[in-house]
C-alpha positions as CSV (number, residue, x, y, z in Angstrom):
1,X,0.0,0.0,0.0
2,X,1.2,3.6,-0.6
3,X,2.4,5.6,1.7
4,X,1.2,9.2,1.7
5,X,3.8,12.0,3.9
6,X,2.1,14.7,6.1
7,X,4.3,16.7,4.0
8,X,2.8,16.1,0.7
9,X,-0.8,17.5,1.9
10,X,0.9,19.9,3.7
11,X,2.4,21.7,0.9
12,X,-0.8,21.1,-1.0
13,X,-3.1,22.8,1.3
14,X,-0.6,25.7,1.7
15,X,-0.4,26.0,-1.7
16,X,-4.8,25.9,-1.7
17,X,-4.9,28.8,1.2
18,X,-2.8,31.3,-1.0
19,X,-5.8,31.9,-3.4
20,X,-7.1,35.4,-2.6
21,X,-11.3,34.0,-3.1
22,X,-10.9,31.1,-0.9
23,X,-14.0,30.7,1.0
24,X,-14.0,31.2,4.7
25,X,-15.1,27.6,5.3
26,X,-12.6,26.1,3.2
27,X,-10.1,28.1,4.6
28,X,-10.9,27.3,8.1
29,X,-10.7,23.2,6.5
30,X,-7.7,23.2,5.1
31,X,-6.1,24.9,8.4
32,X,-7.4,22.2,10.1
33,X,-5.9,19.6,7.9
34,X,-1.9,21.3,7.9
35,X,-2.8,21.1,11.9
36,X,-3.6,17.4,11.6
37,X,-1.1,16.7,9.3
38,X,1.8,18.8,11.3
39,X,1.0,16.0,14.0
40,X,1.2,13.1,11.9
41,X,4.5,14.4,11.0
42,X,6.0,14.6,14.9
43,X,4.8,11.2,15.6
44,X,6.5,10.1,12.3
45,X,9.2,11.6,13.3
46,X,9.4,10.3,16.9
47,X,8.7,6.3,15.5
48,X,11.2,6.6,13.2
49,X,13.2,7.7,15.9
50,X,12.2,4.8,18.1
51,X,12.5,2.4,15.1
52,X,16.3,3.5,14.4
53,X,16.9,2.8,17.5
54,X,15.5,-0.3,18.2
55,X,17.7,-1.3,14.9
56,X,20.7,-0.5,15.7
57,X,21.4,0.5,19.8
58,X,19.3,-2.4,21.5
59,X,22.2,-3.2,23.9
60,X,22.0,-0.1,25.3
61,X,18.4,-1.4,26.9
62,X,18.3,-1.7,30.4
63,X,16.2,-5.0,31.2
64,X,14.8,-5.0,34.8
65,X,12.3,-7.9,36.5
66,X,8.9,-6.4,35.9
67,X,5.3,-7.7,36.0
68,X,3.4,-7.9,32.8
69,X,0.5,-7.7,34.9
70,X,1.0,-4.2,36.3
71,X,2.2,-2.9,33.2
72,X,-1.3,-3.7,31.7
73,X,-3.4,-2.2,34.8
74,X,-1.6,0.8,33.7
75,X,-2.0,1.3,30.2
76,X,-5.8,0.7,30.9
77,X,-5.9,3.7,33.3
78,X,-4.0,5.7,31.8
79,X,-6.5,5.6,28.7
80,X,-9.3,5.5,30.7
81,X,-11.1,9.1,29.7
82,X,-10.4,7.3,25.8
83,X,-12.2,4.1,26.1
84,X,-14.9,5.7,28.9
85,X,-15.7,8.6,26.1
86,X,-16.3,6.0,23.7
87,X,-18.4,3.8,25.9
88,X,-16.2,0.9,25.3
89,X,-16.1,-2.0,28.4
90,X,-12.8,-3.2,29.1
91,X,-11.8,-6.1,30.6
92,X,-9.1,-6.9,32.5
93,X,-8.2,-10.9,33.9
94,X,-4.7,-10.6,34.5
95,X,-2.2,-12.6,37.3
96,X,1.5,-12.0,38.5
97,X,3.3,-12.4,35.3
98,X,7.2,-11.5,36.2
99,X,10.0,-11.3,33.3
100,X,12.9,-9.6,32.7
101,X,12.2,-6.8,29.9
102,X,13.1,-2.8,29.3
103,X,10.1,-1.6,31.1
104,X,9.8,1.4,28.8
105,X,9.7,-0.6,25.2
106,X,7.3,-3.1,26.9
107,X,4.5,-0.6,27.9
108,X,4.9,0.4,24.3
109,X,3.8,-2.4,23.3
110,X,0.6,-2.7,25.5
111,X,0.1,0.9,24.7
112,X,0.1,0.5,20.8
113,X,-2.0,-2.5,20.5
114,X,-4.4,-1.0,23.1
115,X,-5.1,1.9,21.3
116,X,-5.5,0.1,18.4
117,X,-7.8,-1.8,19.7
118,X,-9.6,1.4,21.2
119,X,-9.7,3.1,17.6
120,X,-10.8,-0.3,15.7
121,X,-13.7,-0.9,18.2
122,X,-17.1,0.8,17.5
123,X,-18.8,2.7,20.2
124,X,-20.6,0.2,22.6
125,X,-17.8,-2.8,21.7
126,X,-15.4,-4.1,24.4
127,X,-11.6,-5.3,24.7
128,X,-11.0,-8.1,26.8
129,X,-7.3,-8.4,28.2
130,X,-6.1,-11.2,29.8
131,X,-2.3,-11.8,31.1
132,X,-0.9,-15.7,32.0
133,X,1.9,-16.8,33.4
134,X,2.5,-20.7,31.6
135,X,5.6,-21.7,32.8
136,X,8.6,-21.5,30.7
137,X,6.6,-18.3,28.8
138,X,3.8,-15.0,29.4
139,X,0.7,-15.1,27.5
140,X,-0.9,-12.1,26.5
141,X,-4.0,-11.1,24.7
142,X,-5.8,-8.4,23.8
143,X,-9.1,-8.8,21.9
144,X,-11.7,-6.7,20.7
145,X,-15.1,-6.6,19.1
146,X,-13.9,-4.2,16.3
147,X,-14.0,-3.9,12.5
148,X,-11.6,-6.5,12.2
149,X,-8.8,-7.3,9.5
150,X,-9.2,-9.0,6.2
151,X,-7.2,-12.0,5.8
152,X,-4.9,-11.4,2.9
153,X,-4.0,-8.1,5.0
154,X,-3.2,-10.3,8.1
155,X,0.4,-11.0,6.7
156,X,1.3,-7.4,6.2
157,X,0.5,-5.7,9.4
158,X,3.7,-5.9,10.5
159,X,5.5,-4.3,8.1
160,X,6.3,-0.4,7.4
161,X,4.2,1.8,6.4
162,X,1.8,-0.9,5.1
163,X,-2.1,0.4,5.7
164,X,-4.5,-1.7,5.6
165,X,-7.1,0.7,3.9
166,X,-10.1,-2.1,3.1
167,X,-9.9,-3.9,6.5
168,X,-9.4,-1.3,9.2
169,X,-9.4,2.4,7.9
170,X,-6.6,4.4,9.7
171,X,-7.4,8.4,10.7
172,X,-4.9,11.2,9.4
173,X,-2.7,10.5,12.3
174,X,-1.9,7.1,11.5
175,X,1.8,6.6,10.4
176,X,2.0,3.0,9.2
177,X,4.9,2.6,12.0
178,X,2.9,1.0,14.8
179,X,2.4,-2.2,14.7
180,X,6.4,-2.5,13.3
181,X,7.4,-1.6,16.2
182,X,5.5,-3.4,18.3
183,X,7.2,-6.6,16.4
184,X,10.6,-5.7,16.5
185,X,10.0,-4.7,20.8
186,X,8.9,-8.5,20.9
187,X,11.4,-9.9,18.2
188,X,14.4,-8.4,20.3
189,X,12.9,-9.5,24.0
190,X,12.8,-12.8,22.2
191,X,8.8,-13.6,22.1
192,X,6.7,-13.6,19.2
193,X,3.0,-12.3,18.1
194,X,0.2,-13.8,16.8
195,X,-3.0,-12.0,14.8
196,X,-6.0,-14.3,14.8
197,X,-8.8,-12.1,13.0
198,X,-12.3,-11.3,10.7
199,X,-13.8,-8.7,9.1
200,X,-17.1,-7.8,11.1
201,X,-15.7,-10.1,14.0
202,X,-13.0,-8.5,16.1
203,X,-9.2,-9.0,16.4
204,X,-7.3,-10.9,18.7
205,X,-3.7,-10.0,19.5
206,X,-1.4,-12.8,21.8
207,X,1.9,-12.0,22.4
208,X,4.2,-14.4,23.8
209,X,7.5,-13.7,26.0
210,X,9.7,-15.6,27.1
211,X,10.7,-16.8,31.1
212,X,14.4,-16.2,31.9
């Protein structure tokens, strides 16, 4: 799938607003749309970022004993106003679940395919989280009663930049960066991901770390 820059609509739109009879409505759009698109650009900037160095300084990582547990409990309240706003029920079954991890790249992971979850999941729908401890690995899954993903897009969502445009149609803000680096987080800790979804049925994401 193409990617499109913020920079390209950027310019565009700038270009648009210079026209002397531009309605006041269209101005006030197109405004709205460099705004949106300024944003996109930062957090493009900022994965990128995160991506180059995920790529090439990993060692500097500091891995500490955490619990997978607690680092769920907190993504879910710290988007609590999100998913309350959206009347979305969210639940949590979760048990001690200690590995050792870089606490920061790990809630990044949580926090990226919560929100997903959150932004694929109509008004009304739930996300169901569950956290397990099964002996020589940590079981984690995130489900949701969203639009769901077509199959021959399954495949792709892991690599960057792709958009899924027919399965799960991504806002302005969307960079394409994600879900890549929410692979590469697990790849490097050792674990793997699995995507087990329909269209019209929900998603369900299971990441799986390893015990050292």
């Amino acid at each position: 799938m193409r990617f499109n820059p913020p920079l390209t609509s950027i310019q565009g739109f700038s270009q648009a607003l210079r026209e002397d009879d531009l309605p006041k409505d269209l101005r006030d759009q197109y405004l709205s749309i460099i705004e949106n698109e300024s944003r996109r650009m930062s957090e493009l900037s900022r994965q990128l970022l995160t991506l180059s160095f995920l790529d090439n300084e990993m060692e500097a990582a500091e891995k500490i004993l955490l619990d997978v547990s607690e680092q769920l409990r907190e993504v879910v309240m710290a988007t609590k106003w999100q998913w309350q706003q959206k009347e979305l029920a969210v639940e949590l079954d979760t048990e001690p679940a200690r590995i050792m991890a870089d606490p920061k790249l790990l809630q990044q992971v949580w926090m990226n395919v919560f929100t997903n979850a959150m932004h694929y999941t109509e008004a009304g729908g739930s996300i169901f989280i569950r956290c397990r401890d099964e002996k020589n690995k940590i079981a984690i899954l995130i489900a949701d009663t969203g639009v769901g993903i077509a199959v021959e897009d399954i495949n792709h969502l892991f690599e960057r930049f792709y958009k899924a445009d027919k399965a799960r149609v991504r806002s302005h803000e969307s960079t394409g960066l994600g879900l890549s680096i929410v692979k590469r987080i697990i790849d490097l800790h050792g674990g793997s991901i699995e995507v087990d979804s329909e269209l019209g049925n929900g998603t369900r994401f299971t990441v799986f770390l390893p015990k050292e």
